[in-house]
Every structure is written in C-alpha cells, then in structure tokens.
C-alpha distance (Angstrom), angle and dihedral (degrees) to the residues before:
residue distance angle dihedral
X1 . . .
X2 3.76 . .
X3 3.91 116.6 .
X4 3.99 113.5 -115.9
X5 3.75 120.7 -133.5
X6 3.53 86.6 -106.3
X7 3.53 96.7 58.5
X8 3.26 91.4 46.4
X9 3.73 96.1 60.2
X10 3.68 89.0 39.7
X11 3.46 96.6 52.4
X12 4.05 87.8 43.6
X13 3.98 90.8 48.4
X14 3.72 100.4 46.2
X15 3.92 89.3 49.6
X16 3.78 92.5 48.4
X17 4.15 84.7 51.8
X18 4.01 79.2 51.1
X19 3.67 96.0 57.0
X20 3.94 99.1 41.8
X21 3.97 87.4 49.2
X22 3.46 87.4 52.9
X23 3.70 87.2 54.8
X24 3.54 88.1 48.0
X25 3.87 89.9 55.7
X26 4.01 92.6 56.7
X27 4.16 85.0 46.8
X28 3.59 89.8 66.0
X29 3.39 96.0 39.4
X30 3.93 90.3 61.8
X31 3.59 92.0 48.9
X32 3.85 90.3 48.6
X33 3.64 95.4 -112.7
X34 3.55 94.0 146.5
X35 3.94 104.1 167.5
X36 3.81 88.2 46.0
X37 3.84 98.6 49.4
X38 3.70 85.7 52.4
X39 3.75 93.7 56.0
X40 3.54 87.3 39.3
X41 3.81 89.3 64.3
X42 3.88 102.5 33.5
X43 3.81 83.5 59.3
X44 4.13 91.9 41.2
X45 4.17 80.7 65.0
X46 3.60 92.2 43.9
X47 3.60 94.0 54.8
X48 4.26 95.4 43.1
X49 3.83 80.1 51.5
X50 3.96 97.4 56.5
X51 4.02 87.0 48.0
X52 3.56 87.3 61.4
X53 3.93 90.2 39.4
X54 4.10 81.2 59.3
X55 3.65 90.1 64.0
X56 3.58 93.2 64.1
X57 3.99 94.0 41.1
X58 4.21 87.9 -116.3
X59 3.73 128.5 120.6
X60 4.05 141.0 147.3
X61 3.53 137.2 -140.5
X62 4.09 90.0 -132.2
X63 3.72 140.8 60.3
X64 3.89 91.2 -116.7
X65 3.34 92.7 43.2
X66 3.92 95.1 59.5
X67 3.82 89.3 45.2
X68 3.32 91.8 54.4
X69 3.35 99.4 50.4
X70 3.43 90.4 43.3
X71 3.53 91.7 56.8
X72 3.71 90.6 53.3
X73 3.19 103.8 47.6
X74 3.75 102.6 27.5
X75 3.51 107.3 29.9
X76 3.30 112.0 32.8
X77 3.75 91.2 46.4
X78 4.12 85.0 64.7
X79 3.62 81.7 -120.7
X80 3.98 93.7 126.0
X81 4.01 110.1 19.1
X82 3.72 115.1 -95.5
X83 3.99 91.5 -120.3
X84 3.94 85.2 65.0
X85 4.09 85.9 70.3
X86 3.36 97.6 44.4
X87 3.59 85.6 58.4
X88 3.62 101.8 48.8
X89 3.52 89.8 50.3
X90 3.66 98.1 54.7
X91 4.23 83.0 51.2
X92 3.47 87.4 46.5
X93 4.35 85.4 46.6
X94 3.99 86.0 54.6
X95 3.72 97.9 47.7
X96 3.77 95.8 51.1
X97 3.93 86.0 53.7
X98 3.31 95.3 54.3
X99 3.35 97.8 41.2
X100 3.58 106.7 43.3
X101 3.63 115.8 9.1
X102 4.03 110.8 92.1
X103 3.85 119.3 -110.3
X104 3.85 94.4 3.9
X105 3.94 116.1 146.8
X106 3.77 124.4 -156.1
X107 3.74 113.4 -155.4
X108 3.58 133.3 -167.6
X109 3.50 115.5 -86.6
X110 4.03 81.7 48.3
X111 3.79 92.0 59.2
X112 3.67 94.7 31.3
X113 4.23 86.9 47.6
X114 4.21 85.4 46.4
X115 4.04 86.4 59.9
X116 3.38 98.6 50.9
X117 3.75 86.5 48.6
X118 3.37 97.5 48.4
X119 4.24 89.3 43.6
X120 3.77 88.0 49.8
X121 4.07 95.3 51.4
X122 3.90 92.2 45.8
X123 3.61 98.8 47.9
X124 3.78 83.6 50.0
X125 3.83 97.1 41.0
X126 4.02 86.4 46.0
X127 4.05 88.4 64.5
X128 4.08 96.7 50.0
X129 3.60 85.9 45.3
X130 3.83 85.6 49.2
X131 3.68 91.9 47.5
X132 3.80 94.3 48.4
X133 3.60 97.4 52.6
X134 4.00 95.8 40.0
X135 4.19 81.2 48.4
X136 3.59 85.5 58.1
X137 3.53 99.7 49.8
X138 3.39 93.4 61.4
C-alpha cells in the first residue's frame, strides 16, 4: 500500500513531536525533575509510535489503544523486534507510577535509565520508519 501525502506529513509531524519531547525529557532531567522527565520520555515513544501508526492509516484516542495497535501491526509483523515492546512497556510501567500511584518517587538513574530507553527506541523506530517510506518510494 502506497503512503498518501498525508501520511507522509503525519507520520513526519508526529515523529518530529517525538524528538522535541524527547528533548523535553532531558530538560527535566537537568532541572531534576525526575518524575516529569520520565513521562516526558514514555510519551516521546508513544508519539514515534503513532508516526509509524500513520503509515498504516491507524491510530487511537488512548494509550492502550496505540500499543495495541502498535503491537499488531508493528510488532507482531516482526517489523520492529519484539524486545522493543517490552521496553516501551516497562517506560510506559514507570510513567504510570509516577504519575498516578500515591507517594511514589522517581529517582535519577530511573529518569536518566527512561532516556536512554526512550533514545534507544527512537533511533530504532526512526530506521523502520526510514525503511517504510524509502520502500514506498520505490
């Protein structure tokens, strides 16, 4: 299936939106905002993983939904390697304890640990997003 130009710039603008969170994430790390930095990198991942979501013109209004579509379509495929998702889901693990269980601290090496994560997945989501559009340009 051939990409339209609106995937295209949806895919393109959702991964930029990946990339500046991600950014966001190391922000907060320098001003020692550990439990934000952590969200800010669980939802770097989730926002890489809708621009590849874009390519196959699918998308949900929830968190679970996007994983699970992702999963489908991305992971179960063998498109992206299955490790990949079991490390987005123990970022995604860490940002739902710091953001909604009461009393729960995020130090550090957890927020520092959730950027190199989150770094590692994009990079790797960049390529098959990479791969997908060069595919289709052939």
């Amino acid at each position: 299936m051939a990409l339209t130009p609106e995937q295209r710039a949806l895919a393109n603008h959702r991964f930029e939106r990946a990339v500046r969170t991600l950014e966001e994430s190391e922000d907060e790390l320098s001003r020692n905002n550990f439990r934000l930095s952590v969200n800010r990198s669980y939802h770097a991942v989730f926002y890489a993983m809708r621009a590849l979501l874009a390519t196959v013109d699918k998308d949900s209004s929830k968190h679970s939904g996007v994983i699970a579509l992702f999963n489908r379509y991305f992971i179960k495929t063998g498109i992206v390697p299955e490790v990949s998702f079991k490390s987005i889901q123990a970022l995604m693990d860490l940002r739902h304890e710091g953001d909604y269980q009461d009393f729960a601290e995020i130090n550090e090496d957890e927020a520092k640990g959730a950027i190199v994560v989150a770094e590692g997945i994009i990079i790797m989501l960049n390529k098959v997003l990479g791969k997908i559009v060069e595919t289709d340009n052939k």
